[in-house]
C-alpha positions in Angstrom: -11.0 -1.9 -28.7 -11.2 -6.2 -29.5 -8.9 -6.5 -26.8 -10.4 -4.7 -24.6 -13.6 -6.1 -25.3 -12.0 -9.5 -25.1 -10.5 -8.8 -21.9 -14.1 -8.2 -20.5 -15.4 -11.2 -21.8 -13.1 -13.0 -20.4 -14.1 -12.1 -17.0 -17.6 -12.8 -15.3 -20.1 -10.1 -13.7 -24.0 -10.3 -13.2 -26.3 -7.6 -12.0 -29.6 -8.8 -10.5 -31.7 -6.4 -9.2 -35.5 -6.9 -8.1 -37.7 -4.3 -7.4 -35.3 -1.5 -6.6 -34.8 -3.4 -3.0 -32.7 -5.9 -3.6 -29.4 -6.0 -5.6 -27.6 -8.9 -6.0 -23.8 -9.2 -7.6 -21.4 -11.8 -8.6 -18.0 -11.3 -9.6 -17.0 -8.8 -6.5 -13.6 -8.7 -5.5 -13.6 -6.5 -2.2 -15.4 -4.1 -0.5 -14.1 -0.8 -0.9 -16.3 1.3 1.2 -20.2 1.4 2.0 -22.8 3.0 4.4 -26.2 3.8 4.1 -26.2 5.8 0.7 -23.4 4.5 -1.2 -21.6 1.2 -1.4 -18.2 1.1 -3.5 -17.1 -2.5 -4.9 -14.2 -3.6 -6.5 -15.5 -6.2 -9.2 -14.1 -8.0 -12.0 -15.1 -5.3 -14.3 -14.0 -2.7 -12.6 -15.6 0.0 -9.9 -19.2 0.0 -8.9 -21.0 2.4 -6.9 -23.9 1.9 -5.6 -26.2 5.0 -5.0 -29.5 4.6 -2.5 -31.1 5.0 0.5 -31.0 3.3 3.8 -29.0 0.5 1.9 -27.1 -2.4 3.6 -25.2 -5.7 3.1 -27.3 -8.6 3.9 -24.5 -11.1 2.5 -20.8 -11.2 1.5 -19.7 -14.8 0.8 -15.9 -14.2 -0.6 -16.0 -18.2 -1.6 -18.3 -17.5 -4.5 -17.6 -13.6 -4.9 -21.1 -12.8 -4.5 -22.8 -9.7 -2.1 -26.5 -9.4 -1.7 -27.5 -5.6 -1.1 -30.8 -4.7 0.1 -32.6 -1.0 0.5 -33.5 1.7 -1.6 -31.5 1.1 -5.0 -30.8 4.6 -6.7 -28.2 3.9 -9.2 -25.1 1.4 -10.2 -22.5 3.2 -12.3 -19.1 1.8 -13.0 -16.3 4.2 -12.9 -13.9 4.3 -16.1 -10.2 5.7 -15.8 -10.7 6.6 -19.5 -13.4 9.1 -18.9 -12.6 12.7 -17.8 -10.9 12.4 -14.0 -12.6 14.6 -11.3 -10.8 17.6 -9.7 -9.4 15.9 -5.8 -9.6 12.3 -7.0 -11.6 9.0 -6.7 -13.2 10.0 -3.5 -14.0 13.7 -3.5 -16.5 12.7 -6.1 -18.0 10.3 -4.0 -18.4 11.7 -0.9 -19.9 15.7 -2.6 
C-alpha cells in the first residue's frame, strides 16, 4: 500500500471543475474516447470517465498535458483494475 501510495505521488493530476460547466484536467495522457455524454481519458493516475450532458472538448494542448471540458458535468470516476471487473470488459460498461 506505501508503494503504491508513493507511486501516485510521484505522478501529477489536478481536477478543476467550476460550476458543473467547466472541467479542467492536467496530467492527461490521451484521449481514449469521448462524445456528448462520456469522455474517457488516459491520465497519469489512471482512467477517467467523464459522465454529462451535451459535453465537449474546448481544448487539448498535448505540450502541457492539459484538456478543458465544458458542458453538463455529471460525474468523474477513475476506473481501478483492483475492483471487481465487469462482465464483457472495459467498454461494455461504458457504453450500457
Amino acid at each position: 500500500m506505501a508503494d503504491e501510495r508513493k507511486n501516485y505521488e510521484q505522478r501529477s493530476q489536478n481536477l478543476v471543475l467550476k460550476d458543473r460547466r467547466r472541467l479542467m484536467i492536467s496530467g492527461v495522457r490521451h484521449v481514449e474516447s469521448f462524445n456528448e455524454e462520456c469522455i474517457v481519458l488516459d491520465t497519469e493516475l489512471g482512467i477517467l470517465v467523464i459522465r454529462g450532458i451535451a459535453m465537449h472538448i474546448n481544448k487539448l494542448n498535448v505540450e502541457t498535458s492539459e484538456i478543458d471540458v465544458e458542458g453538463e458535468i455529471g460525474s468523474c470516476e477513475y476506473l481501478d483494475n483492483s475492483g471487481p471487473q465487469r462482465k464483457g470488459g472495459f467498454f461494455s460498461g461504458l457504453f450500457r
